[in-house]
C-alpha positions in Angstrom: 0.0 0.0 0.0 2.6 2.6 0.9 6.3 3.3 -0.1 9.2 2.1 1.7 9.8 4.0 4.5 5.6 3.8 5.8 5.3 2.1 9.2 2.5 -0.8 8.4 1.9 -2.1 11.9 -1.1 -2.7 13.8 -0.4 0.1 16.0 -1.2 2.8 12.9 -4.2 0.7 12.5 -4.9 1.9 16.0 -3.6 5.2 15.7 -4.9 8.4 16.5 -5.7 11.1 13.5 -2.6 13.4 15.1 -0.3 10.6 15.2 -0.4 9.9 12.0 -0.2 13.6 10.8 2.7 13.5 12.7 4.5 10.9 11.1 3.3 12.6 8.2 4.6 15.8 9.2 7.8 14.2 9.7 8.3 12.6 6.4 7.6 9.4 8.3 4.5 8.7 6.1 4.7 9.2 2.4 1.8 6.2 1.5 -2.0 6.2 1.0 -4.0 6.5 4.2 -6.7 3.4 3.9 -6.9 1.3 6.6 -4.9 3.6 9.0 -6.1 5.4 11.9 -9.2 3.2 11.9 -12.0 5.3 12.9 -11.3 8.9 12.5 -12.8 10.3 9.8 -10.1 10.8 7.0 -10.6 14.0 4.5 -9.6 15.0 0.6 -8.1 18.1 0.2 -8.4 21.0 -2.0 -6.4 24.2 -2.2 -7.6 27.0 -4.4 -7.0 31.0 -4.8 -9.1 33.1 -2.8 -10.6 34.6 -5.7 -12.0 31.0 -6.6 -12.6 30.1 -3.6 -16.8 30.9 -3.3 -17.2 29.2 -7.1 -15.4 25.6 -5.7 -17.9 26.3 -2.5 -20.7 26.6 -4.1 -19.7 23.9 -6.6 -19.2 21.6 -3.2 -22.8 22.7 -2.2 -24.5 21.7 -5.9 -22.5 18.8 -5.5 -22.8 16.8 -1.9 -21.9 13.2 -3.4 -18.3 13.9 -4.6 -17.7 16.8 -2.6 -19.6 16.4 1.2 -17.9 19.3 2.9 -16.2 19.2 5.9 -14.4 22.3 6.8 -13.0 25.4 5.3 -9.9 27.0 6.5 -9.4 31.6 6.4 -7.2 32.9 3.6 -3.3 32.5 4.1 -4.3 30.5 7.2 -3.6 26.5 7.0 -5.0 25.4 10.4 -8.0 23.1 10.1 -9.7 24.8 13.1 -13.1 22.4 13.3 -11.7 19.5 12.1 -8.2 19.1 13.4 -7.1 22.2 16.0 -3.8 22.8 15.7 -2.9 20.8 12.5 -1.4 22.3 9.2 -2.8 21.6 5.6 0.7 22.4 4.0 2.4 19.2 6.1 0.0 16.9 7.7 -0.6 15.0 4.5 1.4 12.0 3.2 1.5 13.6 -0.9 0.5 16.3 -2.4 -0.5 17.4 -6.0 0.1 21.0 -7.4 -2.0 21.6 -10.4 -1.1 24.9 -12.9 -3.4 25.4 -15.9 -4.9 22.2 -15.5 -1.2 20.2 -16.0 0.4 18.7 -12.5 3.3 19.8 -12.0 4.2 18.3 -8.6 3.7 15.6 -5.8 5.8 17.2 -2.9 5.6 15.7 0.7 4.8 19.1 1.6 3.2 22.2 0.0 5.4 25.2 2.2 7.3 26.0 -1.4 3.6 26.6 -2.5 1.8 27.9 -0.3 0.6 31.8 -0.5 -1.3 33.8 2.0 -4.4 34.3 -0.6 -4.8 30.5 -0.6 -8.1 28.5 1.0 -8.3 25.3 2.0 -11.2 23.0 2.0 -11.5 19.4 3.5 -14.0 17.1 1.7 -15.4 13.9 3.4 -13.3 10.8 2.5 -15.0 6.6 1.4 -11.8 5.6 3.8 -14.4 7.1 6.2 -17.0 4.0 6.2 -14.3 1.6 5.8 -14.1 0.7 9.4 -18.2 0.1 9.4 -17.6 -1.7 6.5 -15.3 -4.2 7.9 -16.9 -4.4 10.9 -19.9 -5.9 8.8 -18.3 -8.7 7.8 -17.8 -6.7 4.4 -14.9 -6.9 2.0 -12.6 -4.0 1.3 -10.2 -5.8 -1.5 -7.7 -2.8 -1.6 -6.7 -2.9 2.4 -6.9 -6.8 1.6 -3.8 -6.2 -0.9 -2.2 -3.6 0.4 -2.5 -1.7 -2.3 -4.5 1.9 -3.0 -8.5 2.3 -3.9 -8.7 2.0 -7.8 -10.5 5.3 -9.1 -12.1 5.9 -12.1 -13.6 9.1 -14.4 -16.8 8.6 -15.1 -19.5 10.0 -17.6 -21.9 11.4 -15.0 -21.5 15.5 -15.1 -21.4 17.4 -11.7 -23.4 20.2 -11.7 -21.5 23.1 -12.9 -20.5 26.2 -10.1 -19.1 29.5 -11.5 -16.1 28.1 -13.5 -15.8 24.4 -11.9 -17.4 21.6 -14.0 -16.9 18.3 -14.9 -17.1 14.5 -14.6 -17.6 12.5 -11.4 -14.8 10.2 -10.3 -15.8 7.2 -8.1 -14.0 5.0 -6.2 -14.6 0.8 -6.3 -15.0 -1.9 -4.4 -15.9 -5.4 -5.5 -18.7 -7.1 -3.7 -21.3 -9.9 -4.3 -24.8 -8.1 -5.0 -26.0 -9.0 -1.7 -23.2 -7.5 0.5 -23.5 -4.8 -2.5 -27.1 -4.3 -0.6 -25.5 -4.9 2.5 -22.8 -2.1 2.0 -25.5 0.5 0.7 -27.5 0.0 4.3 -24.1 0.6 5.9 -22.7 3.5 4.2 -25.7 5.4 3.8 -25.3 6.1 7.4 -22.1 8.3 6.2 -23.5 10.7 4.1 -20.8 13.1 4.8 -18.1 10.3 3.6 -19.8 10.2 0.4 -22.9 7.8 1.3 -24.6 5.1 -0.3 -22.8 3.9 -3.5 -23.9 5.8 -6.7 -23.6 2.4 -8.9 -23.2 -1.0 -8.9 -22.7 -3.5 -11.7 -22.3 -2.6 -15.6 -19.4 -0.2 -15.4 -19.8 0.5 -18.9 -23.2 2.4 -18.1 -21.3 5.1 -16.0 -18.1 5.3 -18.7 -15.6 2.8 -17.3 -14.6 0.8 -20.0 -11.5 -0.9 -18.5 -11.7 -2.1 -14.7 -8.1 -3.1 -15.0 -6.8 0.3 -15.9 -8.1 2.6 -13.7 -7.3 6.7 -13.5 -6.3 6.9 -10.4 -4.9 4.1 -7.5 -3.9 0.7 -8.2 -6.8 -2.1 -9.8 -8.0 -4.6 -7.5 -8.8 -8.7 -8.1 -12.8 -8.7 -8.4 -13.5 -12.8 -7.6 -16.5 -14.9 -9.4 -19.2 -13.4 -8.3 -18.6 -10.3 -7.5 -19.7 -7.3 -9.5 -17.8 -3.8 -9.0 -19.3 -1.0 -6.7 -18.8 2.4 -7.6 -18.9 5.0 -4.8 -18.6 9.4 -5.0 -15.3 10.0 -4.8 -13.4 13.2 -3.3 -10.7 13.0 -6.7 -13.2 14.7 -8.4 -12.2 18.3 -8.0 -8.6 17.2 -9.7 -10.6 15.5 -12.7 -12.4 19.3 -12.2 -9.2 21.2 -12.4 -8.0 18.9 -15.5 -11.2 20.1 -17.1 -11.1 24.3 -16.3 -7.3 24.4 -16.1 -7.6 27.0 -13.6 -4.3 28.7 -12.7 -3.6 27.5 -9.2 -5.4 24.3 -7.6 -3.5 22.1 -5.1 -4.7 18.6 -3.2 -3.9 15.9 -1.7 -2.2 12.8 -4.1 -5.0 10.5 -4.5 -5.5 7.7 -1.5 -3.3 10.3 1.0 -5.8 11.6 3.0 -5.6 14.2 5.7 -6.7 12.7 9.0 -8.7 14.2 11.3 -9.9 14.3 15.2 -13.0 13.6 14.0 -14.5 10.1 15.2 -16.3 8.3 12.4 -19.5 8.1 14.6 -19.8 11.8 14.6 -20.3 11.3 10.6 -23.1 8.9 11.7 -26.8 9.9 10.6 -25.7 13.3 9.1 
């Protein structure tokens, strides 16, 4: 799942969201966040310009599948003040992405050499979220199975535009028989602030994805006989978003390396 250097051990299963922002913060942590820091509600993160920053808001309101939001940080200011007090968007994340004109141009451990005092952060509820509740039901998860990241894919369902934001839904995947597929929508749809109840499951030619082997973002997973693929909202939409409007300056996390909060995932629970 991670590179090298990540501490897999069943203590950062059991680890507190600070802890692992620590070793995060540290260079310590440099892998994707799933299956770490078991119930704390984990987070996508998008960085934009002040002067974009109420058209991504509003595109996160018209929007709740994709883009459930969780907090919003003041200009210039990288503290996660209701999420995580006393954290810092520009370190606390395994990987970053930089994004100018719609091209990325970087995956740093750390965004300092970016970061500008016009800049606004926004968390976005994470799928690693439900994992926990997920497991807990006797339910697969194939990616923390392998050890490797969530596969990701760009689909053909639009979000609804906001100011100069638009484009396609990405969704995460798990593979599931239909029954736990039912069993998994009863669960998640407890989460609806860590994306909910799955937006598709089955034909993944009907939402666009035309190769489950190759997908745009993560690593593909083994689906068994049986199984059929479920597609969850997935907080990587706002970088298949900034491929789409190019915009000058939009940064986030690397996909699958997730800002951890203090947040318990039972405070998620029947929002």
């Amino acid at each position: 799942m991670a590179s090298g250097n990540d501490p897999k051990t069943d203590a950062m299963v059991q680890a507190t969201g600070s802890e692992v922002r620590r070793l995060a913060r540290g260079g310590k942590l440099t892998g994707p966040t799933a299956g770490l820091a078991l119930g704390f509600v984990q987070a996508n993160l998008v960085v934009v310009p002040k002067d974009l920053a109420f058209d991504f808001l509003l595109f996160c309101q018209r929007n709740p599948k994709p883009c459930p939001l969780l907090d919003v940080t003041e200009p210039g200011n990288p503290e996660p003040r209701l999420v995580a007090p006393g954290a810092d968007l520009r370190t606390d994340l395994p990987r970053y992405r930089v994004f100018q004109n719609g091209e990325l141009v970087d995956e740093p451990t750390d965004l300092n050499p970016h970061w500008r005092d016009d800049l606004v952060g926004f968390l976005i509820g994470c799928s690693f979220t439900f994992e926990r509740a997920l497991l807990e039901a006797g339910l697969p998860v194939r990616h923390i199975e392998t050890g490797v990241n969530v596969p990701m894919y760009r689909t053909n369902i639009p979000c609804r535009p906001a100011g100069v934001f638009h484009g396609p839904m990405v969704v995460s995947m798990r593979p599931m028989t239909p029954h736990q597929a039912l069993q998994a929508t009863r669960v998640c749809s407890r989460f609806s602030q860590a994306h909910g109840a799955p937006v598709h499951f089955g034909n993944p030619g009907a939402i666009g994805v035309s190769d489950m082997g190759r997908p745009d973002f993560g690593d593909p997973v083994p689906i068994h006989a049986g199984e059929v693929p479920v597609f969850w909202a997935c907080g990587v939409t706002p970088q298949a978003v900034a491929m789409e409007v190019k915009p000058p300056l939009l940064m986030t996390h690397k996909p699958g390396h997730m800002f951890i909060t203090d947040w318990r995932d039972v405070y998620l629970e029947g929002e």
